[in-house]
ZAMARGU-4260 file (C-alpha; in steps of 0.2 Angstrom, whole numbers, plus 5000, padded with zeros to 4 digits):
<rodrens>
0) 5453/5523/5762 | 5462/5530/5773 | 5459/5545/5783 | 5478/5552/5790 | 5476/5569/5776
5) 5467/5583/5777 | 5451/5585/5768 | 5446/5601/5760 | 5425/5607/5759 | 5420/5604/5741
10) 5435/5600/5732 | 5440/5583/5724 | 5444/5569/5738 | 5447/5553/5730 | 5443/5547/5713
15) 5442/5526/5707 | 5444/5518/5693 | 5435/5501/5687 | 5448/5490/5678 | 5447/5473/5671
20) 5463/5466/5678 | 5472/5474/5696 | 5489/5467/5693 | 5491/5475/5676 | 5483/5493/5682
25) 5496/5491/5695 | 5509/5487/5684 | 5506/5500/5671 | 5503/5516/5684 | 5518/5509/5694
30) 5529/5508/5678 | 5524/5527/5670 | 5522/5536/5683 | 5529/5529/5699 | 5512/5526/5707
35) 5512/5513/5723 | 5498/5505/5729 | 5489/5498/5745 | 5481/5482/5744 | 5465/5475/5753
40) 5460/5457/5757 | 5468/5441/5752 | 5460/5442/5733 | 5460/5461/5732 | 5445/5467/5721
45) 5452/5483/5727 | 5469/5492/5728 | 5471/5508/5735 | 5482/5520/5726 | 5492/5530/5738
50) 5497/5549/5737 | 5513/5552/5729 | 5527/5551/5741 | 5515/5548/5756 | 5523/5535/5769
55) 5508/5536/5780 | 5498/5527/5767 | 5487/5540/5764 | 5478/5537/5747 | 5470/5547/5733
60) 5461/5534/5724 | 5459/5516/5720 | 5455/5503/5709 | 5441/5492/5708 | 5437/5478/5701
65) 5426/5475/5688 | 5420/5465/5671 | 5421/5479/5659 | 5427/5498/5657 | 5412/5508/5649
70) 5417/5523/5642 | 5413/5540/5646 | 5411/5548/5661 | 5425/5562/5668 | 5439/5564/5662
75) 5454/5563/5673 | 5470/5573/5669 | 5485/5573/5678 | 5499/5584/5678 | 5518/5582/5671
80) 5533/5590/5675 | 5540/5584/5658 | 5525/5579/5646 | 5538/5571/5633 | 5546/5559/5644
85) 5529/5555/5653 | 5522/5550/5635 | 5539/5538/5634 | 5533/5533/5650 | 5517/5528/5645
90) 5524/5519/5631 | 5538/5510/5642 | 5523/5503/5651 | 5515/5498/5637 | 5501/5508/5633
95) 5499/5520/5618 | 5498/5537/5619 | 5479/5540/5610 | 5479/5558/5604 | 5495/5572/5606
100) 5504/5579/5614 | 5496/5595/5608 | 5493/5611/5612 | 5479/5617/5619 | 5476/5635/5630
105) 5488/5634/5646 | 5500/5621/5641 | 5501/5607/5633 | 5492/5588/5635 | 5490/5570/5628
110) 5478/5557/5630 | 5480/5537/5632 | 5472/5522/5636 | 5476/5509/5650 | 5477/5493/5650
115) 5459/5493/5655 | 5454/5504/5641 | 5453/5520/5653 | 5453/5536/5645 | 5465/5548/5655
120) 5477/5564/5649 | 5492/5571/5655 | 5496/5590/5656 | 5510/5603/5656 | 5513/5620/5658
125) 5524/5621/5642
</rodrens>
């Protein structure tokens, strides 16, 4: 990870995900939703997922390898200018979209699964 961003006391700093294959995480969050990558070592078992629009590399999260994706844990949303195109994006990519769009109180969300079997949603305002 790398440390050129500011980091703020007590908020959230960097989340991973575990997923089962790196090249299709890649492919998948590169495809809906423009993400770009760093990768580490010759035969990553980690990728680093940089901030959006960041040139200096700096990252939010990552990718790590591993055997199996549980279920559970937090949920991670993330936020949409344009929910309906970012759920045609999701299905571009490949993935379904698991439950919505609907609404819910501030806005409106869906939820899908990557190619992992990730759970995440994706938010808006309207």
């Amino acid at each position: 990870m790398t440390e050129n961003a500011a980091h703020a006391h007590h908020s959230l700093d960097y989340i991973e995900f575990g997923v089962t294959d790196l090249l299709a995480a890649k492919a998948f969050y590169g495809s809906a939703f423009g993400w770009t990558f760093n990768d580490y070592g010759p035969g990553p078992a980690y990728v680093g997922i940089r901030r959006n629009g960041a040139a200096d590399g700096g990252e939010v999260g990552g990718f790590r390898l591993d055997t199996e994706v549980k279920p559970g844990g937090p949920f991670v949303l993330l936020y949409s200018a344009d929910l309906e195109a970012s759920a045609q994006a999701v299905r571009d990519a490949g993935c379904d979209v698991t439950e919505g769009p609907y609404d819910f109180p501030g806005g409106r969300r869906f939820h899908f699964r990557d190619p992992s079997g990730n759970e995440l949603g994706v938010w808006s305002e309207s």
